[in-house]
N, C-alpha and C positions, 0 to 999 in steps of 0.2 A: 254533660253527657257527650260522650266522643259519639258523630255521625255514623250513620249506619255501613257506609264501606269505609269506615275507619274501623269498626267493631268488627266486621268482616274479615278484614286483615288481621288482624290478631287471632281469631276465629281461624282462619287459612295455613296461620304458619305453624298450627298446633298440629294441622292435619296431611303437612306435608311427610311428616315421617310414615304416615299410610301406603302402603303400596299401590301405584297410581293405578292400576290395573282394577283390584277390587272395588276404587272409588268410583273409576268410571263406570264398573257394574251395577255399583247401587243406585248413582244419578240416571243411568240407560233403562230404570224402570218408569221413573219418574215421568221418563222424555216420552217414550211413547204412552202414557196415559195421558198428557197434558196434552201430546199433539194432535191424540187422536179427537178430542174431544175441540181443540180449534180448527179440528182439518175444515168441515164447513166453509170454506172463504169465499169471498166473491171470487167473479169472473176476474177481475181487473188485479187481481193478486195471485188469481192462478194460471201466468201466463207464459204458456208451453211453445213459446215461438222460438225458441232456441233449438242447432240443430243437434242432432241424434248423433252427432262425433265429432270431437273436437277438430277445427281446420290447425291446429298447431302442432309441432313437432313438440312435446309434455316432455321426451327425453333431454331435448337438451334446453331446456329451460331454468334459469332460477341458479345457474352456477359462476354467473358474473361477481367479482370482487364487491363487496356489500361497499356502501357508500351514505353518506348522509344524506336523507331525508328534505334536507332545509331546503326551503326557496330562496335562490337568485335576490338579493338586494333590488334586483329591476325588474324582477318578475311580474305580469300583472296576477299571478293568483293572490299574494300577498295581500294581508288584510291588516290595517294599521290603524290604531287610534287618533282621531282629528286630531289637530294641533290648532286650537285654539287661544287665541293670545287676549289681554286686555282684557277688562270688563267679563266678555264671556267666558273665559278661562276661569277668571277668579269664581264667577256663578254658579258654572261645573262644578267648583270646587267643592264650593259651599254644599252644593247637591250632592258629594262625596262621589263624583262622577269618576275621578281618580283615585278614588281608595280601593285599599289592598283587594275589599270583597268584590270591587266593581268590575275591577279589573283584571279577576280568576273568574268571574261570571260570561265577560266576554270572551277570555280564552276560551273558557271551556265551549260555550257556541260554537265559536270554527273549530275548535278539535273536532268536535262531534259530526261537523260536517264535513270535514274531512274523511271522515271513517263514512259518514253516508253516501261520499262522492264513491267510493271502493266500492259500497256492497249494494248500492242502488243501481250501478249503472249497469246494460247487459254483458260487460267486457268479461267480469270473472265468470258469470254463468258459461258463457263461452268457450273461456280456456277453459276450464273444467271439466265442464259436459254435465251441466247441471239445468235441476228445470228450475226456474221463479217460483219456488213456492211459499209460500208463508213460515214454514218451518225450515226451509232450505235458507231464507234469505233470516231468518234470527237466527239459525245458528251462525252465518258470516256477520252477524251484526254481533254477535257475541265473543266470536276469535278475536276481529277489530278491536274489540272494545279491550279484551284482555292484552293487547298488543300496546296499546297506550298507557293503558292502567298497570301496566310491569313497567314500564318506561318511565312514570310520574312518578312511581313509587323510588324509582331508583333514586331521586331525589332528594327524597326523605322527607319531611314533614309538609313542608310547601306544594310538595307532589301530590302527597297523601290528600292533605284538601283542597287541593283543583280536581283530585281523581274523584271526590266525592260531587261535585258541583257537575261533569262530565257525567257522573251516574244519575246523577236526577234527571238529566235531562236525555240523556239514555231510556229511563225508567218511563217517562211523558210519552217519548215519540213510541214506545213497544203497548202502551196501552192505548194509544192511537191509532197503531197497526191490529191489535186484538179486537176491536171495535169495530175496525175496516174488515175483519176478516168477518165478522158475523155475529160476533160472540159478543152479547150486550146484556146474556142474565147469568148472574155468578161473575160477572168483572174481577170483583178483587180477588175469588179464589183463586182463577187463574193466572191472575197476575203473582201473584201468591207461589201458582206451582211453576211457571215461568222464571221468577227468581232461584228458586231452587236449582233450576239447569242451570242459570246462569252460573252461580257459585262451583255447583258442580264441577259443568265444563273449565270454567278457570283453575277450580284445584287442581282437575286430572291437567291440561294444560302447564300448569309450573312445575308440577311429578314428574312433566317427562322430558322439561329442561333441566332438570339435576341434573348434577356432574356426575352421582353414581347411577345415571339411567343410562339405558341403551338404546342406539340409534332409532329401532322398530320400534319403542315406546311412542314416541309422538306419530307418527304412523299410525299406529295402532288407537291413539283417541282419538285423531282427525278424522279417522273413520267411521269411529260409535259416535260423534258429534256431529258429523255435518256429514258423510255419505251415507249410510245407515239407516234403512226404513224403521228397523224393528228393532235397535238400539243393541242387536248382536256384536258380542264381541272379534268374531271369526271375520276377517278382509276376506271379501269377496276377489278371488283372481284374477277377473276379470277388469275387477275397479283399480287393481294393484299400482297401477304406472300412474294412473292420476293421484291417488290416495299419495302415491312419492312424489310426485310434484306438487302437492301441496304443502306438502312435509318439507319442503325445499325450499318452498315459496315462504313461510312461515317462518323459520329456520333463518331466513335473510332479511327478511324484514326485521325480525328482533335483532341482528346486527347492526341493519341499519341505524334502526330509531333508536340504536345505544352508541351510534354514530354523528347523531342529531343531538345539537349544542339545546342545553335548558332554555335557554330564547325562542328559540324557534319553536321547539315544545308548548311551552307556557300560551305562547300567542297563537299557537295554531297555524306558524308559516310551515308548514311543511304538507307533504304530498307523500300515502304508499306510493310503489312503485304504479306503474302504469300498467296496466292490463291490457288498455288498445292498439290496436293493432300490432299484437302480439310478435315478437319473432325474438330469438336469442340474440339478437344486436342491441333491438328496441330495448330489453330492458337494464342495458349497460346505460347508468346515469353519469 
């Protein structure tokens, strides 16, 4: 039995000839029933310390020449499997320390934290102009996630099942967060209706990187996904300039990380761009 984001993708590519528009409509019912019923969260999840207008120039952000991802050979973020010689080496062995499965189980750990380093830290709420909310911070746990998981894929089957080992453990830490938020009877339904946006959001997401979409399509889901109280389709005018800088933002990352060698994929040396301390120089890599 092929794993369940391996049954997914198959499931995915049938539904890309949908028009990404009505998809994100019928997942934007989903999302507000599911949220409202986890809005409940604690204090330590609903944390509004962020300010009321972004201190960044958003217009000219996110238009630097995309670049790879990967880390510096000398990097200390870099994360590398012991090298163990002798005696211990061969024990690992035996333990299958170094087998194929052992070895996509540890990737996938630092990818995932990687993607946690992005959407944990207050940098994107920041530039954005976004509060910490529970629902605010899964849907950027969810863009991430389909940011890797289109990159893995690209790969082809090797991709496909590390993308699935990335999703369990995706799947763990978000019914870890549903729990912290409040929510401890009906677990699985929720996690349940959680998945559902997940998918969602990812279909509408790869609709609006087709080559026959147009520019304001992924605009246009970045907004009913991650700015969007009430899962309406209409951009608020107001939110327009941010809504395109993220649309930019997004837009260059997927360059990038199709810029980033399978290596450094696999293992998880690589870094989204940087968020902190934000300025259009800063984020020339």
């Amino acid at each position: 039995m092929l794993p369940r984001w391996s049954r997914a993708l198959t499931h995915l590519s049938k539904l890309r000839s949908l028009n990404s528009i009505e998809v994100g409509k019928d997942f934007s019912m989903i999302r507000c029933q599911s949220y409202a019923a986890v809005a409940p969260a604690s204090a330590d999840s609903l944390n509004k310390s962020f300010p009321a207008k972004s201190r960044v120039n958003l217009d000219k952000m996110f238009w630097s020449k995309p670049c790879s991802l990967a880390l510096a050979p000398d990097s200390p973020l870099r994360v590398e499997d012991p090298k163990y010689e002798g005696i211990k080496r061969m024990i690992l062995k035996m333990m299958l320390f170094y087998s194929k499965q052992s070895k996509s189980i540890r990737g996938a750990n630092v990818i995932y934290r990687r993607i946690l380093s992005q959407v944990d830290k207050p940098a994107i709420y920041e530039v954005f102009n976004l509060e910490k909310t529970f629902k605010m911070t899964f849907s950027l746990l969810v863009l991430h996630m389909w940011l890797c998981l289109r990159r893995l894929k690209a790969e082809g089957k090797d991709g496909v099942e590390l993308g699935q080992y990335v999703y369990e453990i995706y799947n763990h830490d978000v019914e870890l967060r549903v729990s912290k938020a409040g929510v401890n009877l009906l677990l699985t339904k929720w996690m349940k209706e959680l998945e559902k946006i997940f998918y969602g959001n990812i279909v509408a997401y790869d609709a609006a990187l087709l080559p026959e979409a147009t520019q304001e399509e992924l605009t246009d889901v970045i907004w009913r996904n991650v700015f969007s109280d009430d899962g309406t389709s209409k951009l608020d005018a107001a939110a327009l300039r941010t809504v395109q800088a993220m649309a930019r933002y997004v837009r260059r990352e997927v360059s990038c990380l199709s810029l980033t060698d399978k290596e450094a994929m696999f293992s998880g040396n690589f870094m989204f761009t940087s968020l902190e301390n934000s300025s259009p120089d800063s984020l020339k890599r």
